[in-house]
PABA-866237 format. One line per 3 residues: their letters; for each residue x, y, z of N, C-alpha, C. Coordinates in steps of 0.02 Angstrom, whole numbers, padded with zeros to 5 digits. Layout:
A	X/Y/Z/X/Y/Z/X/Y/Z | ... $
***
This chain:
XXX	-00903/00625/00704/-00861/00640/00761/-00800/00594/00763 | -00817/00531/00753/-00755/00485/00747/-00695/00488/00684 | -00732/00504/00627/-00678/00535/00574/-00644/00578/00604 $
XXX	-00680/00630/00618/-00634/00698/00628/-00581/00658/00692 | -00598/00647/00759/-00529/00621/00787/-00509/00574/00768 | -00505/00531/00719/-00455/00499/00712/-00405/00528/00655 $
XXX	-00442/00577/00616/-00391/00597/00572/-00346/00633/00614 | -00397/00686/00660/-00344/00732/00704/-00267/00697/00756 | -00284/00643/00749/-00212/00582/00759/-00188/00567/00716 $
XXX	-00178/00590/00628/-00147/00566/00593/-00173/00510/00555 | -00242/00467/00555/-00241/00425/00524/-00297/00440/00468 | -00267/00380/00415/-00315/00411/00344/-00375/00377/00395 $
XXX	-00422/00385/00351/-00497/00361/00354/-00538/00383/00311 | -00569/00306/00289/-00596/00337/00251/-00687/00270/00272 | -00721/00322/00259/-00792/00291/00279/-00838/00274/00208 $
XXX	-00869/00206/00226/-00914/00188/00190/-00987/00205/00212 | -01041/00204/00170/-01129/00201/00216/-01152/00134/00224 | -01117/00074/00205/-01135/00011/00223/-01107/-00056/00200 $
XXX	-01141/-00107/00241/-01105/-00168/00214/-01095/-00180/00168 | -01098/-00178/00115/-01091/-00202/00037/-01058/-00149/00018 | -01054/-00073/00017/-00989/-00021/-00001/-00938/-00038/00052 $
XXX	-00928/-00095/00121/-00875/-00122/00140/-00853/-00146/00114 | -00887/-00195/00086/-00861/-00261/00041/-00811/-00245/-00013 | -00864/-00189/-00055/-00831/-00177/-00112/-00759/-00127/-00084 $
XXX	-00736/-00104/-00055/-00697/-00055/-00037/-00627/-00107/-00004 | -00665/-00165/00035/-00602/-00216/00054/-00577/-00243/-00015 | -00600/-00233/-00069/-00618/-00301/-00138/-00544/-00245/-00154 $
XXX	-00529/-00178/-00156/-00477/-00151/-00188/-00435/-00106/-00148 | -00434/-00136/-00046/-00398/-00104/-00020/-00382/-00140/00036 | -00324/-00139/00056/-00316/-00172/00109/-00294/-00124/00179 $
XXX	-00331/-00096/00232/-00315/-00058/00272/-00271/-00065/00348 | -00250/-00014/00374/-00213/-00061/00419/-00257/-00088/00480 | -00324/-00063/00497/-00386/-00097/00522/-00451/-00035/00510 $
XXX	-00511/-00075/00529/-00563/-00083/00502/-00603/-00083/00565 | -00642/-00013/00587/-00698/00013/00620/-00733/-00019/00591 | -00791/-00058/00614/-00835/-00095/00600/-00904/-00093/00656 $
XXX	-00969/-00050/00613/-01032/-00034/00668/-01060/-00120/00656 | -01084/-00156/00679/-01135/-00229/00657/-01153/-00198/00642 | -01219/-00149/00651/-01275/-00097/00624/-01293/-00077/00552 $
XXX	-01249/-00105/00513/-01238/-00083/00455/-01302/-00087/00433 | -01333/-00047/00377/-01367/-00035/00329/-01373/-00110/00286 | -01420/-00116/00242/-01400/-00169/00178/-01358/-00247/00210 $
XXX	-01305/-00221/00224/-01263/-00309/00242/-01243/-00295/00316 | -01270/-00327/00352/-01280/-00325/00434/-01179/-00332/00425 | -01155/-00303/00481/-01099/-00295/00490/-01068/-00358/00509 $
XXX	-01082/-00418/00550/-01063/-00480/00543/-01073/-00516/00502 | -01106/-00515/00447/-01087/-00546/00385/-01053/-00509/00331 | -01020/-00437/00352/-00948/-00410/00322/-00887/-00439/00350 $
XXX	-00886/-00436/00428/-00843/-00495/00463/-00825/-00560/00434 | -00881/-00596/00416/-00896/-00667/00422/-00845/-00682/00336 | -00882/-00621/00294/-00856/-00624/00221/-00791/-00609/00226 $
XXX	-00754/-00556/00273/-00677/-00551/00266/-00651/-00589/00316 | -00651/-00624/00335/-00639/-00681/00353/-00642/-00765/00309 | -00679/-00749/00262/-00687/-00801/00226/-00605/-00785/00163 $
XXX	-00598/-00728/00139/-00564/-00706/00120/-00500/-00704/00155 | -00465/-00713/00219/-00435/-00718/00250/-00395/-00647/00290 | -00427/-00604/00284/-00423/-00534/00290/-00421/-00517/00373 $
XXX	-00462/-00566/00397/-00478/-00523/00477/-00399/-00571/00518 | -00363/-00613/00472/-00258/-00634/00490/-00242/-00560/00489 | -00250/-00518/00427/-00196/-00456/00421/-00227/-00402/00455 $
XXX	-00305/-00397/00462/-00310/-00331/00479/-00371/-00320/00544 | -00340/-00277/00589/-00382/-00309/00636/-00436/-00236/00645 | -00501/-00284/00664/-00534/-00272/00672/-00581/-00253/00731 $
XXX	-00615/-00187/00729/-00633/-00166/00797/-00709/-00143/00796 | -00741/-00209/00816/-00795/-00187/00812/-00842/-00125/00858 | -00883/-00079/00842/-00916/-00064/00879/-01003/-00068/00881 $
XXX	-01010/-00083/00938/-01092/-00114/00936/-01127/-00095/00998 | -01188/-00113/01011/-01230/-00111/01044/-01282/-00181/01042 | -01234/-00229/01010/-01285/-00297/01029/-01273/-00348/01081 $
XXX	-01295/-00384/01067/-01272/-00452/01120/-01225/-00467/01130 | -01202/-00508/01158/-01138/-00555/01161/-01160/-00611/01096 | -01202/-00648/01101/-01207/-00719/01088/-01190/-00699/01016 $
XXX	-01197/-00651/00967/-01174/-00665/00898/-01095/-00629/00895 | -01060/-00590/00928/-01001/-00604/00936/-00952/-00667/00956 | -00992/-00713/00980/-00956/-00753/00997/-00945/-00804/00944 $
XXX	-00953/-00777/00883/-00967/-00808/00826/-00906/-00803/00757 | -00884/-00734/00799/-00841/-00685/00747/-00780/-00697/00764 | -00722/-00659/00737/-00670/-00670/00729/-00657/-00591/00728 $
XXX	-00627/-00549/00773/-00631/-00479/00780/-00553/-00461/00831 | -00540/-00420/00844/-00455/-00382/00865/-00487/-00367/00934 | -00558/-00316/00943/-00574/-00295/00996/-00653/-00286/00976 $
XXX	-00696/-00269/01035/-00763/-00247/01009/-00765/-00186/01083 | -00793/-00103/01063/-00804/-00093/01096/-00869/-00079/01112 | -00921/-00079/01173/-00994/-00054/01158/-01007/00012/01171 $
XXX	-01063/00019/01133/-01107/00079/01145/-01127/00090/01168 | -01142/00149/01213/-01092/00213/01169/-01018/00224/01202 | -00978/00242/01174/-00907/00244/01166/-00896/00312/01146 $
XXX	-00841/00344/01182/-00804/00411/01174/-00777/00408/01120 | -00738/00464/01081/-00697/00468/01037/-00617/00442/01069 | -00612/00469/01122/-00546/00432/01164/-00549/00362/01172 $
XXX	-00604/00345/01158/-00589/00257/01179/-00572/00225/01118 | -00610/00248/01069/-00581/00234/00973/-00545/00241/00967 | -00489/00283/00984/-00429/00325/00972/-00373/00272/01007 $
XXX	-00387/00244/01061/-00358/00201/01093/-00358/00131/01069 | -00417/00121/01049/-00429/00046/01018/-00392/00055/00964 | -00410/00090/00909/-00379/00080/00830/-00311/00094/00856 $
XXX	-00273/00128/00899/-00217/00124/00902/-00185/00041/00933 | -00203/00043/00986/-00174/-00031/01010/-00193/-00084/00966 | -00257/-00092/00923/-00265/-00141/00878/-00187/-00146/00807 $
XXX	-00185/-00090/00803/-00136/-00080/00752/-00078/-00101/00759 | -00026/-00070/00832/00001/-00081/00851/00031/-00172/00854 | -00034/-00171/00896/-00008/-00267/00909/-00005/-00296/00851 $
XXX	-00057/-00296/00791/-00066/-00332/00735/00019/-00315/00700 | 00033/-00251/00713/00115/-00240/00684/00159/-00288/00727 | 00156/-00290/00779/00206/-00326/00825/00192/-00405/00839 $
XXX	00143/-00417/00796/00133/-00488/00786/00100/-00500/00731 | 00144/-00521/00699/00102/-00511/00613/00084/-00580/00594 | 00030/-00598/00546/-00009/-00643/00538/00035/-00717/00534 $
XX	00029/-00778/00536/00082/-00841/00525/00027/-00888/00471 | 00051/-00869/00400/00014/-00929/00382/00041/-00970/00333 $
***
């Protein structure tokens, strides 16, 4: 459901089935941000965070998590926005846009 509206706004997307096909997919692309479930399969989604961030990735591209966990391990991360679950397709549509936006209108200083 979330592919389909966000393409229906114009944007590519393209989906992985889990943390480690994130990894590998950041390793040869740089996007202009990055839907991110924690939930992930294989590599829990904050330690895809934690790794593009180590890489210096979550400066250029921001990131929007969506979850259904706690606070206490977000407060750990380094993320653009997080929204929780469950979440409309209008609220994604809004996030990946304003995330984009600002990261354009204030671009990384390093």
């Amino acid at each position: 459901m979330f592919r389909t509206a966000l393409r229906a706004q114009g944007y590519k997307v393209v989906a992985v089935e889990d943390g480690l096909d994130a990894l590998k997919f950041l390793e040869a692309q740089t996007p202009a941000a990055v839907v991110l479930d924690l939930g992930l399969p294989r590599l829990h989604g904050g330690d895809v965070l934690r790794e593009m961030a180590s890489r210096g990735l979550t400066h250029a591209v921001p990131v929007i998590i969506v979850t259904g966990e706690s606070r206490p391990i977000l407060n750990e991360l380094d993320f653009a926005c997080v929204l929780r679950k469950p979440i409309s397709a209008e609220e994604l549509i809004a996030a990946v846009r304003g995330c984009i936006a600002k990261a354009r209108s204030h671009p990384p200083q390093f």
